[in-house]
C-alpha positions as CSV (number, residue, x, y, z in Angstrom):
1,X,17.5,-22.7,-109.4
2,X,18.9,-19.7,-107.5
3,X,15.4,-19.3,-105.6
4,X,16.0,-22.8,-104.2
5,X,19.4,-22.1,-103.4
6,X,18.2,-19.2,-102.0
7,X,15.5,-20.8,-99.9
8,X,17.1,-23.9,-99.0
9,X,19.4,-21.9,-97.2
10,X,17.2,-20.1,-95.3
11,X,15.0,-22.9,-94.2
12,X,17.9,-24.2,-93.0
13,X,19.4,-21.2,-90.9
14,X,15.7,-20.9,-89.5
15,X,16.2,-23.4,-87.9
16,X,19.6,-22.9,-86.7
17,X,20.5,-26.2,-88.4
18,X,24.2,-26.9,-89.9
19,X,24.9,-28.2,-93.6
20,X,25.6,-31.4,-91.6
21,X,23.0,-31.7,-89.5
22,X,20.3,-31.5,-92.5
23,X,22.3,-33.8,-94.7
24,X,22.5,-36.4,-91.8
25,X,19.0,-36.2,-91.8
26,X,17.8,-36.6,-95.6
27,X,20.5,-39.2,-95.5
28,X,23.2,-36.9,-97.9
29,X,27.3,-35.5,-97.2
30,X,27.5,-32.4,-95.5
31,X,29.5,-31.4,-98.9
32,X,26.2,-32.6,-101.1
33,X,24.3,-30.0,-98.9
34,X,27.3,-27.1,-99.7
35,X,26.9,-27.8,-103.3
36,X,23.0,-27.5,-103.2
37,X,23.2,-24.2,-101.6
38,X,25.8,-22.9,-103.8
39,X,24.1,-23.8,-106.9
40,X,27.2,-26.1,-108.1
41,X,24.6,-29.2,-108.3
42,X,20.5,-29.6,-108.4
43,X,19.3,-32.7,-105.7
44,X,17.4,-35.5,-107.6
45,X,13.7,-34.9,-106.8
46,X,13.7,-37.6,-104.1
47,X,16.5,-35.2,-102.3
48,X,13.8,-32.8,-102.8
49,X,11.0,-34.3,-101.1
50,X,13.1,-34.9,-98.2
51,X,14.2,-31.6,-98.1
52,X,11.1,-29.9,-98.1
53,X,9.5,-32.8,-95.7
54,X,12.4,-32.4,-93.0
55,X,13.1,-28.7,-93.3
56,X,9.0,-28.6,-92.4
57,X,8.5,-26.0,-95.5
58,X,6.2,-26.5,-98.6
59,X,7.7,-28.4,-101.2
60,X,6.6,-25.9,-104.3
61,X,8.0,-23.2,-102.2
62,X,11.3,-25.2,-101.9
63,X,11.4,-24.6,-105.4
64,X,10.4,-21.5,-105.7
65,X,7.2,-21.9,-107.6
66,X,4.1,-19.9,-106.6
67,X,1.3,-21.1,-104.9
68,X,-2.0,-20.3,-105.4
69,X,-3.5,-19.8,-101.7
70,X,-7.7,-19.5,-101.6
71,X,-8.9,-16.8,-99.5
72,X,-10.2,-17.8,-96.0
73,X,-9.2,-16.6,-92.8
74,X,-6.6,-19.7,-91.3
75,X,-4.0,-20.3,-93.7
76,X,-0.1,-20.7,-93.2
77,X,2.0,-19.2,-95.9
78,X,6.2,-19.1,-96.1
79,X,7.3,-15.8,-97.2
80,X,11.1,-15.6,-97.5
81,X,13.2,-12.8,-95.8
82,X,13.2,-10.3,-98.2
83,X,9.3,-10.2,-98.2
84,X,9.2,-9.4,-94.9
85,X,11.7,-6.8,-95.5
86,X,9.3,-5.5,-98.0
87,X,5.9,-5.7,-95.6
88,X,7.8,-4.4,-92.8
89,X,9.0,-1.2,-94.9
90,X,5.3,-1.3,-96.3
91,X,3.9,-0.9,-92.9
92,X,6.3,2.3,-92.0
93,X,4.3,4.2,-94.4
94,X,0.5,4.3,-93.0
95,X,-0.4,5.9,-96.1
96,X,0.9,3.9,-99.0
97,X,0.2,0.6,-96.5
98,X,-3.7,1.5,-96.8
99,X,-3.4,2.4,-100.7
100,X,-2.3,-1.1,-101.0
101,X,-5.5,-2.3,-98.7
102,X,-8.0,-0.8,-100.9
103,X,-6.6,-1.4,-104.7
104,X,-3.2,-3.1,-104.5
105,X,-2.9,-3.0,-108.3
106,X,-3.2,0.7,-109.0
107,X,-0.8,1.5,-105.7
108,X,1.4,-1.1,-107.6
109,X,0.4,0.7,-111.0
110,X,1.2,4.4,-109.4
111,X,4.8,3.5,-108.2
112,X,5.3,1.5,-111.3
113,X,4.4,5.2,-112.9
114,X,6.6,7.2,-110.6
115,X,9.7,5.2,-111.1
116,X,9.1,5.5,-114.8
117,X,9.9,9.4,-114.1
């Protein structure tokens, strides 16, 4: 459950929101929210809904489960922190940035390769 812990926390810093200021509003102590985020309990999946439902993110992503998005041109997706990091540090390098535009898995396949060195 680290991922959750991980992104409850995160969710709720987004929105500059305090431990008791989300529990108030899924109806939960401000100590039940501490104890989520540090992994010490797991919410009952009702907590969960209400979680994901007043934090405004996708439940699966709550979670940390993967979601399968179909390709279109309008979609929202939540990317946590650190894969914006790595996008961001992607972009800096116009060169590997368009190897991963053209084949993403042999750019991921190449590094894969060098780090193997």
């Amino acid at each position: 459950m680290q991922v959750f812990q991980k992104r409850l926390k995160e969710a709720r810093e987004k929105r500059e929101m305090t431990q008791e200021t989300l529990g108030k509003g899924i109806y939960v102590s401000k100590q039940e929210v501490c104890l989520y985020e540090n992994g010490k309990r797991t919410p009952p999946i009702d907590v969960l809904i209400r979680l994901a439902h007043f934090l405004e993110v996708d439940f699966l992503w709550l979670i940390g489960m993967e979601v399968e998005i179909p390709r279109g041109k309008n979609r929202i997706v939540n990317l946590s922190e650190e894969d914006l990091l790595i996008i961001e540090a992607l972009k800096k390098d116009s060169v590997l940035y368009e190897k991963f535009l053209r084949d993403p898995q042999r750019a991921i396949s190449d590094i894969s390769n060098q780090l193997k060195k």
